[in-house]
VEXMIVO-939666 format. One record per atom (N, C-alpha, C, O, CB): x, y, z. Coordinates in steps of 0.1 Angstrom, whole numbers, plus 5000, padded with zeros to 4 digits. Each point is the difference from the previous one (the first is absolute). Glycine has a CB too. Layout:
<atoms>
XYZ;...
</atoms>
This chain:
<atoms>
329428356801;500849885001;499849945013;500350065011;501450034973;497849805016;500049925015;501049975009;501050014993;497549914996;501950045021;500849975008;501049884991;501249994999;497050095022;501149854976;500949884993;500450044984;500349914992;498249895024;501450344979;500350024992;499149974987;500650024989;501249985027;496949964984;498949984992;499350184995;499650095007;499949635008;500750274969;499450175003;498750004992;500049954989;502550195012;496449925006;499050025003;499350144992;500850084995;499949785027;497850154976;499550134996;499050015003;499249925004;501850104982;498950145011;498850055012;499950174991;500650054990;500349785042;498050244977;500050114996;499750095010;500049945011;499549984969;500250205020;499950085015;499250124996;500350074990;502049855022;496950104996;499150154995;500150085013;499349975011;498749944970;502950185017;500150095011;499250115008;500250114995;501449834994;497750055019;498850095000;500950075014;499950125001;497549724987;503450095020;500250045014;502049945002;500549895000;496150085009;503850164994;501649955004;500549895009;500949924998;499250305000;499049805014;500649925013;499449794996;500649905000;499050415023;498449734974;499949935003;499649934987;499750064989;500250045034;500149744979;499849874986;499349885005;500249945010;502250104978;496949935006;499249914995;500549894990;500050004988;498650175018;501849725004;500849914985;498749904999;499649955011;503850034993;496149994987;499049894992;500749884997;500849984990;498050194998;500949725022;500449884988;499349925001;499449965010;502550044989;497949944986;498949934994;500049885009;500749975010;499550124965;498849845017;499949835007;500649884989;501050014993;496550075020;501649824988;500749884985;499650034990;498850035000;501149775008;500750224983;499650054986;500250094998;499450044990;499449865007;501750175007;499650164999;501450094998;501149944997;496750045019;502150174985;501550064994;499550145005;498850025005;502249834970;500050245024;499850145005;499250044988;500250125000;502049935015;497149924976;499750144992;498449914994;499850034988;503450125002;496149805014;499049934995;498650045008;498849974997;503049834996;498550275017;499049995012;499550164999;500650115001;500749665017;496950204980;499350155001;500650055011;500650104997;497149874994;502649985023;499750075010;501250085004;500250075011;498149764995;502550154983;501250155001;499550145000;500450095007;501149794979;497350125004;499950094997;499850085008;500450124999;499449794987;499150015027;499250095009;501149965009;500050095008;497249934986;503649915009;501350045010;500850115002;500650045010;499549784987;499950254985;500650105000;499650135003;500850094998;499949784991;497850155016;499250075000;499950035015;499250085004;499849834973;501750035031;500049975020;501550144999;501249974997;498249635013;500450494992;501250124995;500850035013;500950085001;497650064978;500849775032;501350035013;500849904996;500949985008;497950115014;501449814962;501049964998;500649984988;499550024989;499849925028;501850014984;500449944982;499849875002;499949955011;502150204980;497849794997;499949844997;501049964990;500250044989;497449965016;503049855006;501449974990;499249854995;499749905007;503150225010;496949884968;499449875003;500849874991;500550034989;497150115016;502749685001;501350014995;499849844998;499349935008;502250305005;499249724976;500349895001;500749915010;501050035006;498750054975;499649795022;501149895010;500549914986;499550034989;499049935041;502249954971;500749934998;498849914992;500049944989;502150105031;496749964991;498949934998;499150024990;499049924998;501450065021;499950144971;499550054993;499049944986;500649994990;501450125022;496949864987;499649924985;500049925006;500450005012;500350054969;498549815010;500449865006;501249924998;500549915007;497650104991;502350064988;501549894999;500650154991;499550064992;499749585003;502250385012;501050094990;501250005006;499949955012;498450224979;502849875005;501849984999;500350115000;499450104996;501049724991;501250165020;500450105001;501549975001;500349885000;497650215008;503049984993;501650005003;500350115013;499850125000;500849814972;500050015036;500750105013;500950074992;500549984989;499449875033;500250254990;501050114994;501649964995;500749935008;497850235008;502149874973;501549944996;499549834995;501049924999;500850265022;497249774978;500449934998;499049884989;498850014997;502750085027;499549814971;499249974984;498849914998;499350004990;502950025000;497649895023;499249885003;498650055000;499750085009;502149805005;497450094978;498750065001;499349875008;500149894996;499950284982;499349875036;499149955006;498650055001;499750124999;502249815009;496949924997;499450034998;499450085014;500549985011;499649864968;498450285017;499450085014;498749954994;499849914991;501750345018;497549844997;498749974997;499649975017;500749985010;499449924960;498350105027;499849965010;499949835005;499849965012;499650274984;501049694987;500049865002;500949975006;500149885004;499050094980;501850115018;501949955002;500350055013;500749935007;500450104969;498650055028;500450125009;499949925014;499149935003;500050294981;501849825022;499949995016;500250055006;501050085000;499349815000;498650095010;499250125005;501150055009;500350114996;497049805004;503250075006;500950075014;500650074996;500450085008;499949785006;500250164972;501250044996;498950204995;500650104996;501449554994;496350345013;499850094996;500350155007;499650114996;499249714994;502150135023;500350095009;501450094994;500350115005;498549705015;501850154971;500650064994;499650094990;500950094997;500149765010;498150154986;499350084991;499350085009;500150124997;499749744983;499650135027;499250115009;501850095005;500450104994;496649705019;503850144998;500950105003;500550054988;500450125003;500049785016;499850064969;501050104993;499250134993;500550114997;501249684997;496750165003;499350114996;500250145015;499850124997;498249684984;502250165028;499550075015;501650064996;500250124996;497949715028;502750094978;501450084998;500250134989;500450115001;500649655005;498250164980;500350104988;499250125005;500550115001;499749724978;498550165025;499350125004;500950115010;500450114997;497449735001;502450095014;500750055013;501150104994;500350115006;499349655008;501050194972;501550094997;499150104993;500450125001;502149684994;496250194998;499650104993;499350115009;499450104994;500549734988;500150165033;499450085010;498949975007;499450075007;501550074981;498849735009;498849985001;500349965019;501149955003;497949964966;500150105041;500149955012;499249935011;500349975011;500950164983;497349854997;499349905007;499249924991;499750064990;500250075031;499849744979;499949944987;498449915009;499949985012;503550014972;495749985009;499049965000;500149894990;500050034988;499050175021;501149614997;499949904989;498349984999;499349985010;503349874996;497050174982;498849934995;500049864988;500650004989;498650265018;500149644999;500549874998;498649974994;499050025008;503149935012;497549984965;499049964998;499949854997;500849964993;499050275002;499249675010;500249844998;501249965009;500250015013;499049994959;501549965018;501249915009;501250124999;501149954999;498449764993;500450425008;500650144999;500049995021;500950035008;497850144959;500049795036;499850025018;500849945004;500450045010;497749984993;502549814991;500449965006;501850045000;500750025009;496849824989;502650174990;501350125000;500350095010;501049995008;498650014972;499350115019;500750115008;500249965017;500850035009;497950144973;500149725016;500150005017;501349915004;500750025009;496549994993;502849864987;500849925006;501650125002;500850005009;497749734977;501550374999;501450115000;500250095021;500850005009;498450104953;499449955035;499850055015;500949915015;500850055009;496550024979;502149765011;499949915009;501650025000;500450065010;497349784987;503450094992;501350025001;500550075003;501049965007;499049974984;499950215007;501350154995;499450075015;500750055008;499550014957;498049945037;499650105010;500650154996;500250085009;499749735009;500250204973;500650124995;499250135002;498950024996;502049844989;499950235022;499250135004;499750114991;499350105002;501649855017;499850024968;499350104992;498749964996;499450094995;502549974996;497449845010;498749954994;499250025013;500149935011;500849884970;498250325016;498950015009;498849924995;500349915007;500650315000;498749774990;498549924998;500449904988;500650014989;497650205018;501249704999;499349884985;498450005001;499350005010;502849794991;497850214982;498450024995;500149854993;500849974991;498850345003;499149565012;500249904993;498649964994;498949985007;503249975007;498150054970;498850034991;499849864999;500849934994;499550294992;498749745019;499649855001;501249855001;500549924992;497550224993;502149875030;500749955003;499749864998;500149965012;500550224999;499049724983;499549885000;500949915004;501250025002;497350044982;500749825018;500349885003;500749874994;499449904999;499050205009;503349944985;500149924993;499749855001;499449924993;501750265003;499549815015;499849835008;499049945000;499649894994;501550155021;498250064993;498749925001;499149924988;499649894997;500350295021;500249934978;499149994983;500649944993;499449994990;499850195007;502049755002;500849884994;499749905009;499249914995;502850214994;498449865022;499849895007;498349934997;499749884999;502450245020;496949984979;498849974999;499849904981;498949974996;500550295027;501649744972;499850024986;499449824999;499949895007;502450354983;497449795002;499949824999;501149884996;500149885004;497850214988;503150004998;501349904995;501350075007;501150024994;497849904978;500850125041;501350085010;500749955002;501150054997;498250035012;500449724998;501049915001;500849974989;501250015001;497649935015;500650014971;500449984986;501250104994;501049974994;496549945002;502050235008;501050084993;501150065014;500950084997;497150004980;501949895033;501249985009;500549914999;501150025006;498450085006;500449774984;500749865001;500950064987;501350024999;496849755011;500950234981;501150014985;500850135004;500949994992;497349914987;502050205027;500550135000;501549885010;500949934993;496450365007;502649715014;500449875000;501349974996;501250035002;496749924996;501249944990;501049894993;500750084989;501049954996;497449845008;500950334991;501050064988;501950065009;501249994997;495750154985;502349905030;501250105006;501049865006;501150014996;497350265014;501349624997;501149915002;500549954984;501049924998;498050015028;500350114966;500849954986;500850104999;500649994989;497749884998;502050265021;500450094997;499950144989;500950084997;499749745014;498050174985;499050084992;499650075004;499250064993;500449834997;500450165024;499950115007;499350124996;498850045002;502949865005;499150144988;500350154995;499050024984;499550114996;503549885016;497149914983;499549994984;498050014999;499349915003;503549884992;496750344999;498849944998;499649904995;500749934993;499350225008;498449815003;499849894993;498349994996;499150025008;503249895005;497750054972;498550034999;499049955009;498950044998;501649984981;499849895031;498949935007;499650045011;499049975006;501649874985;500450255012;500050075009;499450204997;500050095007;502249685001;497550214978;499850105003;500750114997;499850125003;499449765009;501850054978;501050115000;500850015011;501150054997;497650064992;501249855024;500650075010;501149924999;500149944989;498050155026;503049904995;501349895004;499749985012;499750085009;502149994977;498649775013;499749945016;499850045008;498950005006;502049924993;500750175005;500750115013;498650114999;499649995012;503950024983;495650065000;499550094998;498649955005;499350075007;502350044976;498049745011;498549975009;500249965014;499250025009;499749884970;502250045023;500550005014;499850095012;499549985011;501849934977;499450205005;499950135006;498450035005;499750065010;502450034972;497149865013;498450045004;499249905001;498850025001;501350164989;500549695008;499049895005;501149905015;500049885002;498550114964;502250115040;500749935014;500350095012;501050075002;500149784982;497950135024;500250085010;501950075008;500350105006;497049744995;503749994991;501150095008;500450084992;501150035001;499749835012;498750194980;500350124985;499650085006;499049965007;500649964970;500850255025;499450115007;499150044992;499150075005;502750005007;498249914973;498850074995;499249935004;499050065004;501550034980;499549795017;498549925000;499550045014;498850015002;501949764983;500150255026;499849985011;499350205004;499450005010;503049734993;497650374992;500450135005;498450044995;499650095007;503549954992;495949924991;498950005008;498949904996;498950024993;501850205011;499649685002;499449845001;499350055013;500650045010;501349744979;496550225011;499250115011;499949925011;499850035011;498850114975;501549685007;499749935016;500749965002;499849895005;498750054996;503150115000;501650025004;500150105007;499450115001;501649814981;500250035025;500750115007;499850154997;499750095008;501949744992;498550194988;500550164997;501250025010;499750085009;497750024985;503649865008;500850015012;501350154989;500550105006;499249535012;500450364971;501250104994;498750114997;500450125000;502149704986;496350175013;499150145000;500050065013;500150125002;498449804982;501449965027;499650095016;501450085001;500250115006;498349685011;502250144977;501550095007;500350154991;501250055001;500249695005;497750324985;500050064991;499350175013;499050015006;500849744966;501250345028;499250125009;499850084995;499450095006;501349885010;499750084969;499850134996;499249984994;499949904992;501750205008;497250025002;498850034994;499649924986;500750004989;499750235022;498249694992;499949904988;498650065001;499550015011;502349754988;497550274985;498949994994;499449874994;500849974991;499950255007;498349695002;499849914992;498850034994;499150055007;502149805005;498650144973;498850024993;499649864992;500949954992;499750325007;498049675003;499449924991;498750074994;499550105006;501549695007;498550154974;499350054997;499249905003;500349885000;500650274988;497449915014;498949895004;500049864989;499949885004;498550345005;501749824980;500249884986;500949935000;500049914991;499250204996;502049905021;501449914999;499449884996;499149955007;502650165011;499049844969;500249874998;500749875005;499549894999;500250264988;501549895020;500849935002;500049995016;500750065008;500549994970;497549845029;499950065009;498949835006;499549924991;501050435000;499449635022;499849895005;498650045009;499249925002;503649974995;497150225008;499450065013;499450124993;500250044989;501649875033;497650134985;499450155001;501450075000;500949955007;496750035007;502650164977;501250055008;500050105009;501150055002;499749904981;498550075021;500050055017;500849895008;501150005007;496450114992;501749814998;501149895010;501249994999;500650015011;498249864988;502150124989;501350024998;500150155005;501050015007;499349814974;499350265018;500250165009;500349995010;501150035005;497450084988;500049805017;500550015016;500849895004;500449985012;497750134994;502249804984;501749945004;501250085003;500849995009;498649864977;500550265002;501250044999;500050145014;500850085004;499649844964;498450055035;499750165014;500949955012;500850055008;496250034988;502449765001;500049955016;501749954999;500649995010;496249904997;503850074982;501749964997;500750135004;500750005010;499049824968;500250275016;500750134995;500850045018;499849955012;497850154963;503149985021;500950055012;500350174995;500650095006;500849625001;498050294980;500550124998;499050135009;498949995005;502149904970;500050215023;499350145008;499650084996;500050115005;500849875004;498649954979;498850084994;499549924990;500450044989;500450185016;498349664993;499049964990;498650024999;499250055007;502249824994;498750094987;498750094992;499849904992;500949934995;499650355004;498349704998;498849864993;499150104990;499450095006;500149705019;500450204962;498650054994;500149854991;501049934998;498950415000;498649644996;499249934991;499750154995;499850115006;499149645006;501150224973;499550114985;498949894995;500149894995;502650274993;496349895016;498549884994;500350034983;500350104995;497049955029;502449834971;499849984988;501250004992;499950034989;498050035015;503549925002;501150024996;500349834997;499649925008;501050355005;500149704978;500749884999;501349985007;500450065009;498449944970;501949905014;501850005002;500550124996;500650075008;499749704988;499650244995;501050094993;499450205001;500750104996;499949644984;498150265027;499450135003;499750094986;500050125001;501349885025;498449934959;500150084994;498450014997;499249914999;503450054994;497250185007;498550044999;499950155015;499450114999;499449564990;502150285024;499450055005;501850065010;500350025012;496549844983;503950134995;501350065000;500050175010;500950035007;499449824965;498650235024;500150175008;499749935014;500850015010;498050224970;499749705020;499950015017;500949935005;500050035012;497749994989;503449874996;500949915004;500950115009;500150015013;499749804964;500850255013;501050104997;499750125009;500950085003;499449834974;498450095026;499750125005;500349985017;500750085007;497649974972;500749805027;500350005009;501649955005;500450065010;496949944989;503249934998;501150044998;500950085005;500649985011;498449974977;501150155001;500850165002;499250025016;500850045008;499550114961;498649835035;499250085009;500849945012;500250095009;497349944978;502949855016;501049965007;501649985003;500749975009;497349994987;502250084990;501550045001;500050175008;500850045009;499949794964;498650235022;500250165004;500249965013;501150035003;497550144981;500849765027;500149995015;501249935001;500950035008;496749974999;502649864984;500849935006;501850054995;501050015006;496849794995;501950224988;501750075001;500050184996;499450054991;501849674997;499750345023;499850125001;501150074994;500150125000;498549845019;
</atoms>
């Protein structure tokens, strides 16, 4: 159950008492769709909690706890800030189950989650963030060709007060939700736009891993480059950069070596 009382699902494979691994997906996505559980579960200095946000799918509903109003989640609807509540309550549910140091791994717009959850709470149970292709949402929208066209109309639906409501031209998405990633004063848009600030990543100190794969799709530059952005931003006290050659967005094909190097850096970074 989230902070605001939204209740959530997830699953957990216990390999290790103290320590967890919570997984959260990116757009589209859900706790139970993704190969790379499998081999998460397979890293045995830990358990893995892996878990739905709010953001879950592209479009799905739900009702808060007690109560009869079904509203809509997804990741068309969803707003984003509020994902800091699904990250703390999974950390809480774990925490009561014994769990006591928790590792966020964040895939797609999952990075921009954990980190933005990190940037807020600074929460000391969360030793490391692992961020599985952290891309560029901004950029790569701002670059689009009909960017202006579908921010004007995003826009004009929300002063009509349509905000909230998907819409097919959009994509499915709702106003409030392309907003979120096509305007820099939006923290998602803003947290990793590479030829921005990065100002809520620099302030981020506990141990961060970033992984791209050589093939990333979603991607403007070489991604090295986006790497040694995030070297020369970072403040944390202990980062770590790999490229997996021949890996895409989503790393499926080359899921063990991902996974492997990986674990190979958690063993040092959380003890």
């Amino acid at each position: 159950m989230a902070e605001d009382k939204l209740p959530l699902h997830g699953f957990l494979v216990r390999n290790n008492p103290k320590r967890c691994i919570i997984n959260i997906h990116g757009m589209g996505g859900n706790f139970y769709s993704s190969p790379r559980i499998k081999y998460l579960a397979q890293l045995k200095r830990f358990s893995v909690f892996s878990m739905n946000t709010r953001g879950h799918d592209e479009i799905s509903s739900t009702r808060k706890a007690n109560g009869r109003k079904w509203i809509y989640t997804g990741t068309g609807t969803e707003k984003f800030e509020e994902c800091v509540y699904d990250i703390k309550a999974a950390i809480n549910v774990l925490w009561g189950m014994g769990f006591r140091s928790f590792v966020l791994m964040g895939h797609s717009t999952g990075c921009q989650k954990i980190s933005y959850y990190q940037y807020k709470r600074n929460d000391k149970r969360v030793k490391a963030l692992v961020l599985l292709g952290p891309a560029d949402d901004y950029g790569l929208r701002k670059a689009e060709k009909n960017f202006k066209e579908t921010v004007a109309l995003a826009n004009r639906l929300e002063k009509a007060g349509k905000g909230s409501v998907p819409v097919a031209e959009l994509g499915f998405f709702s106003p409030r939700r392309i907003m979120s990633v096509s305007d820099t004063r939006n923290a998602e848009s803003r947290i990793f736009y590479y030829d921005g600030k990065l100002s809520e990543f620099s302030r981020i100190k506990t141990p961060i891993c970033a992984v791209f794969g050589s093939g990333e799709e979603y991607k403007d530059r070489p991604v090295s480059k986006y790497l040694d952005i995030l070297s020369r931003k970072t403040n944390s006290k202990n980062y770590k950069s790999i490229i997996i050659y021949g890996a895409d967005h989503s790393f499926r094909g080359h899921e063990h070596e991902t996974f492997s190097a990986i674990g190979k850096w958690l063993e040092e970074a959380v003890k």
